[in-house]
C-alpha positions in Angstrom: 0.0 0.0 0.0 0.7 3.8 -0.3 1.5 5.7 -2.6 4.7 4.8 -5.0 6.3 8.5 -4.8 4.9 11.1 -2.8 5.2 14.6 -4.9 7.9 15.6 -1.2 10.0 12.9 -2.5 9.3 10.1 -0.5 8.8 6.5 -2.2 6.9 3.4 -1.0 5.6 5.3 2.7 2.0 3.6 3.4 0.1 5.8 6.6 -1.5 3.0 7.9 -3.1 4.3 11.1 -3.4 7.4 11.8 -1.5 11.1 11.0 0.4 11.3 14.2 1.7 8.1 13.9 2.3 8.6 9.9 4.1 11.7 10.9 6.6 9.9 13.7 7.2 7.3 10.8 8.0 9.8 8.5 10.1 11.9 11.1 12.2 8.7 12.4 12.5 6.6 9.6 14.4 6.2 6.4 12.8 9.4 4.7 13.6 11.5 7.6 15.9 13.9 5.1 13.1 14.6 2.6 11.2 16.5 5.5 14.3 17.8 7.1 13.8 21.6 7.0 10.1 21.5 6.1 8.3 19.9 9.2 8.5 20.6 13.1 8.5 18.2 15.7 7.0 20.3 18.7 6.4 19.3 22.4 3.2 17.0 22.9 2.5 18.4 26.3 2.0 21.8 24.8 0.4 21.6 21.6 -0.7 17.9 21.1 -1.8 16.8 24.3 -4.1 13.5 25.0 -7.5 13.9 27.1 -6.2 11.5 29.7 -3.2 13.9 30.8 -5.6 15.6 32.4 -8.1 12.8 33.7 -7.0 10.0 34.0 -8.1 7.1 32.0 -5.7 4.0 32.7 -3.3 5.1 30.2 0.4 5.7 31.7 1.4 9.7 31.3 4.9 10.7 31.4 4.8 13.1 33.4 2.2 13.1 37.2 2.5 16.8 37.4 -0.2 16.9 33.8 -2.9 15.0 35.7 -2.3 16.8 39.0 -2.9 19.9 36.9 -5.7 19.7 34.5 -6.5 22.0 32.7 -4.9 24.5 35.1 -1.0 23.6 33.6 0.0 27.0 32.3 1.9 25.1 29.6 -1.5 23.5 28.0 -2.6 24.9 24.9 -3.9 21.9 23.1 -5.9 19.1 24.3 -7.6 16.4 22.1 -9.9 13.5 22.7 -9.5 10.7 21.0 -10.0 6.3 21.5 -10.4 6.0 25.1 -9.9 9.8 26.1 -13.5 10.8 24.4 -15.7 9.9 26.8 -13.4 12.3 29.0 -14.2 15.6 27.1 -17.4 16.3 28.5 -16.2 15.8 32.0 -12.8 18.2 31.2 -14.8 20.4 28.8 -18.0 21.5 30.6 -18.1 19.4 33.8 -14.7 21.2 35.6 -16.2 24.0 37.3 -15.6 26.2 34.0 -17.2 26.1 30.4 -14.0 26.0 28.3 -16.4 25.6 25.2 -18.2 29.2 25.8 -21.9 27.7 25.1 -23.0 26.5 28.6 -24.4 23.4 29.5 -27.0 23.0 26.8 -24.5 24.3 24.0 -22.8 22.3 21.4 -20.0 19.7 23.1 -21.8 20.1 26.9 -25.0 19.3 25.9 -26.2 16.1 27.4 
C-alpha cells in the first residue's frame, strides 16, 4: 500500500493508522531527510496533548504533574480526545467548574 512516490520525494511510505503516527514514521524513519527543513517536531505536552493527561483514564502519562494539573497547567494549549480519552471531554470540557467551550451546558459539546 501507499503511494509509489509522494510529490515531497518520498517513495513506497503507506500511513496506515493514523497522522500522528504517519508523521513519527515519517520523522524517524528512512525518509527523515526529505522532510528535514520543512516539518516541526514540537512538544506534545504543549500543543498535542491526549485527554487522559488531564483525567485519568488508565493510560500511563509521562509526566504526574499533567494530571495533577488539568486543565490549570500554564503550559497547556492543546488538548484532544481521541480512543479511550473521548468519553473524557465532556467531563474536562464543561463538567470542571468552567465552560472552556463558551456555550453553557445545553450548547454544542456540553450538551447532554
Amino acid at each position: 500500500g501507499g503511494l509509489r512516490r509522494w510529490r515531497i520525494g518520498i517513495e513506497h511510505q503507506e500511513c496506515s493508522s493514523n497522522e500522528q503516527i504517519c508523521l513519527n514514521d515519517i520523522m524517524s524513519g528512512s525518509n527523515k531527510e526529505h522532510v528535514k527543513g520543512h516539518m516541526s517536531l514540537e512538544s506534545g505536552v504543549i500543543y498535542n496533548r491526549g485527554g487522559c493527561t488531564v483525567k485519568h483514564c488508565g493510560e500511563p502519562i509521562t509526566d504526574p504533574k499533567m494530571e495533577a494539573l488539568g486543565m490549570k497547567d500554564e503550559r497547556l494549549q492543546v488538548l484532544h480526545f481521541m480512543g479511550g480519552s473521548k468519553g473524557l471531554a465532556p467531563l474536562v470540557l464543561c463538567d470542571g467548574g468552567k465552560d472552556y467551550t463558551g456555550d453553557g451546558p445545553k450548547g454544542y459539546g456540553c450538551h447532554k
